[in-house]
TORMI-175748 format. One line per 5 residues: number of its first residue (from 0); their letters; for each residue x, y, z of N, C-alpha, C. Coordinates in steps of 0.1 Angstrom, whole numbers. Each point is the difference from the previous one (the first is absolute). Last residue first. Layout:
N
NUM = A = X:Y:Z:X:Y:Z:X:Y:Z ~ ... $
END
This chain:
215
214 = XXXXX = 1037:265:2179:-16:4:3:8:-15:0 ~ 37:27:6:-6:-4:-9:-12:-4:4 ~ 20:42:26:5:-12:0:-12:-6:-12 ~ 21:49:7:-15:-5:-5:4:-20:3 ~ 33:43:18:-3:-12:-7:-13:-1:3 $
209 = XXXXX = 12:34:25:13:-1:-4:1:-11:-12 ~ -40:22:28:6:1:-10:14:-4:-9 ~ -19:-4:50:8:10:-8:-2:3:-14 ~ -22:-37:18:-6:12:7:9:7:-4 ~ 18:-31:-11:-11:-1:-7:-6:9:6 $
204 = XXXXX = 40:-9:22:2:5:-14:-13:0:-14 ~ -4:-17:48:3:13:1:5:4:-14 ~ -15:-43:4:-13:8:7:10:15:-1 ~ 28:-27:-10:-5:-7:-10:-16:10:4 ~ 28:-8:34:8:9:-8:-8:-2:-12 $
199 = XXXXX = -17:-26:34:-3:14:6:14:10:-11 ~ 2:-43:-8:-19:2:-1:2:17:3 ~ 41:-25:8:-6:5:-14:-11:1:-4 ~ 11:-8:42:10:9:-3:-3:4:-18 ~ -23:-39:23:-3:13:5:7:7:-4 $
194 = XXXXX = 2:-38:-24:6:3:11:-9:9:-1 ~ -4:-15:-42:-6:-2:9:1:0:16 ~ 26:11:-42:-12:5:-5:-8:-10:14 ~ 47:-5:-15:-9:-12:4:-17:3:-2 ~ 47:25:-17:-5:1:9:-8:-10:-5 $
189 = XXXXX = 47:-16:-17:-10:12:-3:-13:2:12 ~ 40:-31:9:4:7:-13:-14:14:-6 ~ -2:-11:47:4:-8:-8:10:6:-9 ~ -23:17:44:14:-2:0:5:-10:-15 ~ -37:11:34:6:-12:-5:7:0:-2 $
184 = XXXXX = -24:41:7:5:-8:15:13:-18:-3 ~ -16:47:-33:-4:-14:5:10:-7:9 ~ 8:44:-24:-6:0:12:-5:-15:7 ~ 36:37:-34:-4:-12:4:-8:-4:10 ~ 15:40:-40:2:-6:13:-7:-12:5 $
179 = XXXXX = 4:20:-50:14:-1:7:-2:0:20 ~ -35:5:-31:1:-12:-3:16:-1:6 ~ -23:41:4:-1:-10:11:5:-16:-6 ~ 16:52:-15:-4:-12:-4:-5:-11:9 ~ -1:54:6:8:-11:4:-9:-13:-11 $
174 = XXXXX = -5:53:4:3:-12:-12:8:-10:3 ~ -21:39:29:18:-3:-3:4:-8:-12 ~ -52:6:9:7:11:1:16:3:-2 ~ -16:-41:12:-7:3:-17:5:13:-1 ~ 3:-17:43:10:-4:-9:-3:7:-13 $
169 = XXXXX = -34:11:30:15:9:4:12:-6:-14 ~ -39:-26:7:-3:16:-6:13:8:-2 ~ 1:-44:23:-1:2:-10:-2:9:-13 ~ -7:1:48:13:2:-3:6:-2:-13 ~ -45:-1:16:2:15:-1:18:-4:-6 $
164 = XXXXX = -22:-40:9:-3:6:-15:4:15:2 ~ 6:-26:34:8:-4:-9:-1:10:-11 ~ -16:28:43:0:-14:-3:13:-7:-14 ~ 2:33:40:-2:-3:-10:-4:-7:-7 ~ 18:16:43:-13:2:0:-3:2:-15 $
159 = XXXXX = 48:-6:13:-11:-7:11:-15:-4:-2 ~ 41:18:-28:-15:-8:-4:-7:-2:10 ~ 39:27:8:-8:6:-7:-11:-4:-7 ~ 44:-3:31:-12:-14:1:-12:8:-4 ~ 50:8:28:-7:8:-14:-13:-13:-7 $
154 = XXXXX = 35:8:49:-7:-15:-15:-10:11:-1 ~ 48:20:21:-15:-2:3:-3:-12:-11 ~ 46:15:37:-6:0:-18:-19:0:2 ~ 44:20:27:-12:-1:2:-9:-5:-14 ~ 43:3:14:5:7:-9:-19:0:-4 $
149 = XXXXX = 18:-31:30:11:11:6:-7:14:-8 ~ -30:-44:11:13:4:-11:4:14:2 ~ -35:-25:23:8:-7:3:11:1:-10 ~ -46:26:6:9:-3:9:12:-7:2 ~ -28:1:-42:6:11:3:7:-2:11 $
144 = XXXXX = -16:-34:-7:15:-2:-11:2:17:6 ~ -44:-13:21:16:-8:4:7:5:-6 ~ -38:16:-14:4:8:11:14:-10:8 ~ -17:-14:-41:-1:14:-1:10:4:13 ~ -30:-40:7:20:-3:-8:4:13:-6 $
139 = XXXXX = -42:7:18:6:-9:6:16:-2:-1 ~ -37:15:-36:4:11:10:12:-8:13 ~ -15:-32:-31:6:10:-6:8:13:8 ~ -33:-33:18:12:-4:-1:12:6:-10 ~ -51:12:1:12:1:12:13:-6:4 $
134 = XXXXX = -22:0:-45:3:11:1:5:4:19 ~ 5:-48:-30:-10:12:10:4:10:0 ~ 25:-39:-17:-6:11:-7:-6:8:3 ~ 13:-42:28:13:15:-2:-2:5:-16 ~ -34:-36:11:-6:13:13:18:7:-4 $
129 = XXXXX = -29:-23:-33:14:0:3:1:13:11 ~ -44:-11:-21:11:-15:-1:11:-1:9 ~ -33:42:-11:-4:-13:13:4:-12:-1 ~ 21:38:-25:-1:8:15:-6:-16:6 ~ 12:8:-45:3:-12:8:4:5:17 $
124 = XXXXX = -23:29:-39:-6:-15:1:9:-17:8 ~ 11:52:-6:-10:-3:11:-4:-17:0 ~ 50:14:-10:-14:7:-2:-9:-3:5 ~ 57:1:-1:-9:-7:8:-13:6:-5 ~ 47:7:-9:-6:5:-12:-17:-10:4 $
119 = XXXXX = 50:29:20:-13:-14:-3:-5:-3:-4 ~ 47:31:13:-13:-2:-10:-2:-15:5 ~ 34:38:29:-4:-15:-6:-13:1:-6 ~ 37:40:17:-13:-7:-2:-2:-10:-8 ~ 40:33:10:-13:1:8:-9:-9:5 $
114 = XXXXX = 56:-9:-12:-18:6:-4:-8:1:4 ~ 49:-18:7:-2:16:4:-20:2:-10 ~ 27:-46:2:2:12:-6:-2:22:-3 ~ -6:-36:37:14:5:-5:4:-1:-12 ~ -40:2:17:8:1:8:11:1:-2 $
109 = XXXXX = -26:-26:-24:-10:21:-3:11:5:8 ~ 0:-47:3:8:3:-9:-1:19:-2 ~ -23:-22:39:15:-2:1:7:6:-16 ~ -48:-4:1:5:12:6:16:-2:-1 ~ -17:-39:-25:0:16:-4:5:12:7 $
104 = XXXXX = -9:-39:19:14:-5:1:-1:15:-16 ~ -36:-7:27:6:2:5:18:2:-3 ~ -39:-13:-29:3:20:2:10:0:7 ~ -12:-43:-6:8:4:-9:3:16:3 ~ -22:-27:28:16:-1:1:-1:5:-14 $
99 = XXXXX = -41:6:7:4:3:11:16:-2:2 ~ -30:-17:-35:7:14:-2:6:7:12 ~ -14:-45:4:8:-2:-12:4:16:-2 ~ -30:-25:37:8:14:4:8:1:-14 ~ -18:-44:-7:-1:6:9:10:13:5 $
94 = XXXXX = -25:-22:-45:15:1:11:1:4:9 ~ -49:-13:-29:10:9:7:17:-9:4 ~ -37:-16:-25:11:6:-8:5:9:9 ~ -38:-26:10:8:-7:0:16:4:-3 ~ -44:21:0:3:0:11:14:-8:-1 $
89 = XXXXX = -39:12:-31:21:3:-2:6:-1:13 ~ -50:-13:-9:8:-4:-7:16:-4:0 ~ -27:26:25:-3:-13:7:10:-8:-11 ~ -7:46:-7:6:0:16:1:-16:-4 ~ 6:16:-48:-9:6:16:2:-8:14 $
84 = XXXXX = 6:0:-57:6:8:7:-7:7:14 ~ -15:-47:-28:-1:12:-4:9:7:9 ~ 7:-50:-20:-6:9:2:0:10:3 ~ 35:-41:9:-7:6:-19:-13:10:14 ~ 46:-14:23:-14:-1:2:-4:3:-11 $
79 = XXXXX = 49:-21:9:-11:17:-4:-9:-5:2 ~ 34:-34:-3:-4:5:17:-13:14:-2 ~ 28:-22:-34:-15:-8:4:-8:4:9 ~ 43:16:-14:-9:6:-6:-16:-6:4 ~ 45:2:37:-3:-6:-14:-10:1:-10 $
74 = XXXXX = 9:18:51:2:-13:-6:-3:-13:-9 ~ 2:55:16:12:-8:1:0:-18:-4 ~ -37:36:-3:11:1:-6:13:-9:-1 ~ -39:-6:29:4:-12:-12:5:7:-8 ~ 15:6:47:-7:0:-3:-3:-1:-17 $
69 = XXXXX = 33:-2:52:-11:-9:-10:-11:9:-10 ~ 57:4:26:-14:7:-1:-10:-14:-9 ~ 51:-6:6:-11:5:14:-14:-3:-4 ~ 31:-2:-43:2:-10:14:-3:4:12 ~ -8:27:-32:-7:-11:-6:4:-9:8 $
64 = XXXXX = 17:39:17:-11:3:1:-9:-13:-7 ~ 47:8:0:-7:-1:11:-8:-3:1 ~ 24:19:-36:-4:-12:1:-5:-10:13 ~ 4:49:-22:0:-4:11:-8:-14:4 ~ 37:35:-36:-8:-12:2:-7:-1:14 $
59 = XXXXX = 10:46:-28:2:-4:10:-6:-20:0 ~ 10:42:-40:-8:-11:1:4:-8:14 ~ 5:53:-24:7:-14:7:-8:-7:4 ~ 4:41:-36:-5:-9:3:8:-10:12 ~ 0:58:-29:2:-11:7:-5:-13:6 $
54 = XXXXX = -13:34:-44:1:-5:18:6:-9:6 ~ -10:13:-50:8:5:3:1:3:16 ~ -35:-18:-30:-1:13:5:15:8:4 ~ -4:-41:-17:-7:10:-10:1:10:6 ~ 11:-36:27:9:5:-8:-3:7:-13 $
49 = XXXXX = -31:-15:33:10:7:9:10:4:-14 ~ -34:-24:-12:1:9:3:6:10:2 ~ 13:-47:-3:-8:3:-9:-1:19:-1 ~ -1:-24:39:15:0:-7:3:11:-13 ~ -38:-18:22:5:9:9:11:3:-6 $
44 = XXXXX = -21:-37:-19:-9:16:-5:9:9:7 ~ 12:-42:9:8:4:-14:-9:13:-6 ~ -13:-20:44:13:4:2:10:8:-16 ~ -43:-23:7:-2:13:1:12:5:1 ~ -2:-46:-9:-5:6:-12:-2:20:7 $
39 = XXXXX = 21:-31:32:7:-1:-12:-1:8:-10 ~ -32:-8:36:8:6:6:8:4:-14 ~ -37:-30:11:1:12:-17:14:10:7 ~ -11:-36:34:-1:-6:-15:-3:9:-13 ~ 31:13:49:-16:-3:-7:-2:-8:-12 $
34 = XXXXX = 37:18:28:1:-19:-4:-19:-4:-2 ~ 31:45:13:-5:-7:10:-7:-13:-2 ~ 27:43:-22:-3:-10:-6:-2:-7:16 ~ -2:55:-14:1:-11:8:-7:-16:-3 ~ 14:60:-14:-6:-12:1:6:-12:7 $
29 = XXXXX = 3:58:-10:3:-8:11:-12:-16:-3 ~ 23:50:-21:-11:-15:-2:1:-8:3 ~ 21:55:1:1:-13:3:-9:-12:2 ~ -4:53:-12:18:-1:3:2:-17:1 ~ -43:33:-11:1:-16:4:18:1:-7 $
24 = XXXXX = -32:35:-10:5:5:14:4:-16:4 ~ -13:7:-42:7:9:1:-2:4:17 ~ -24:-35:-13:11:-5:-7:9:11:2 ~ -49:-11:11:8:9:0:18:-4:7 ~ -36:-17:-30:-8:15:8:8:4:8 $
19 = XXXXX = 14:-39:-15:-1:4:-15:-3:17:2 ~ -5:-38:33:18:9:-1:-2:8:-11 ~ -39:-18:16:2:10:10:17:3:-4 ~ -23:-32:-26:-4:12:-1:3:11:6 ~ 17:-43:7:8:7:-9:-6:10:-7 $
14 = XXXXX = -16:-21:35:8:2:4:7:3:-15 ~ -44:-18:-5:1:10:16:13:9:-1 ~ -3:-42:-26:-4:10:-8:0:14:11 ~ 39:-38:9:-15:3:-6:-10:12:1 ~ 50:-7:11:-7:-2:-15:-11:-4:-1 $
9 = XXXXX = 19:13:45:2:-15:-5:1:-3:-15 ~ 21:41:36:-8:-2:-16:-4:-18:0 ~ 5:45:35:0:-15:3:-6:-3:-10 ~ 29:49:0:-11:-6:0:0:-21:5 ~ 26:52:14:0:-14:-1:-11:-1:-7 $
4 = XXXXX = 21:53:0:-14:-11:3:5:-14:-5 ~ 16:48:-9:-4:-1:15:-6:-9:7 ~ 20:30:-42:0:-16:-1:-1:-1:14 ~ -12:47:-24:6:-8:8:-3:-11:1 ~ -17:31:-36:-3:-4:13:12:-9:5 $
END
């Protein structure tokens, strides 16, 4: 198959399932350091990766965004909320429009590098946190990047309507090692096991089967 495809890799678990799936049409891995507090630790999975598989990697800074933007990604580990993966909780962890300038600045790259199509790796369960994972805001920015690139790109976004654990399934089937991607919002030396981000991963790799956790 033809190399015909950006992906938006953070290294965590979502997004290096969807490169692993499909890695034989992914010509370029498109990540972005924006001054999150696990930003660093996903950045060394993305990497990580990317160079097993033999893909290309560029790491865009958009240090902008920790000096603009507010949110407790950006302001330091304390800032997480501990508990469960849901509206009221993780309200706090949005960036605002955050995948919106990243695709954006994806189409521009798909453009000239001449590719069709940008990866996502957006699923269901952060359809009611993060209104730029919606599946209308998906179709939306779809129909912009197509309209606004010479060479008509599209957003490819094949978890939309998945949950964690289905993507989990998927990994298992590629034999991704999840202990090589990163998801806690904090950002320490090891996960914290109580962020939303690692509740709702720790809930999907147990409904997967992927690990018996200890009693």
């Amino acid at each position: 198959m033809a190399k015909d495809s950006i992906i938006v890799l953070s290294g965590g678990l979502d997004s290096t399932t969807l490169l692993y799936e499909y890695r034989d049409r992914i010509a370029l891995a498109l990540s972005f350091h924006y001054g999150s507090n696990h930003n660093d630790r996903e950045l060394a999975f993305a990497r990580l990766h990317c160079q097993r598989l033999g893909i290309r990697h560029i790491i865009i800074p958009l240090e902008f965004i920790k000096t603009y933007f507010r949110s407790s990604l950006l302001a330091g580990a304390e800032a997480v909320p501990a508990g469960n993966y849901d509206d009221d909780n993780m309200r706090s962890t949005v960036v605002p429009f955050r995948n919106g300038i990243m695709l954006s600045i994806a189409a521009g790259m798909a453009e000239n590098e001449q590719l069709s199509y940008i990866m996502l790796a957006n699923h269901s369960g952060d359809h009611t946190i993060y209104p730029d994972c919606r599946p209308d805001f998906v179709s939306a920015m779809n129909d912009a990047v197509h309209a606004g690139t010479w060479n008509g790109v599209h957003l490819l976004t094949p978890y939309t309507h998945l949950t964690k654990t289905d993507i989990v399934r998927h990994g298992m089937q590629l034999g991704i090692n999840y202990d090589e991607t990163w998801s806690c919002y904090k950002g320490g030396e090891t996960p914290c096991g109580e962020c939303g981000t690692c509740r709702e991963r720790e809930q999907a790799l147990r409904e997967a089967g992927y690990y018996i956790p200890k009693p």
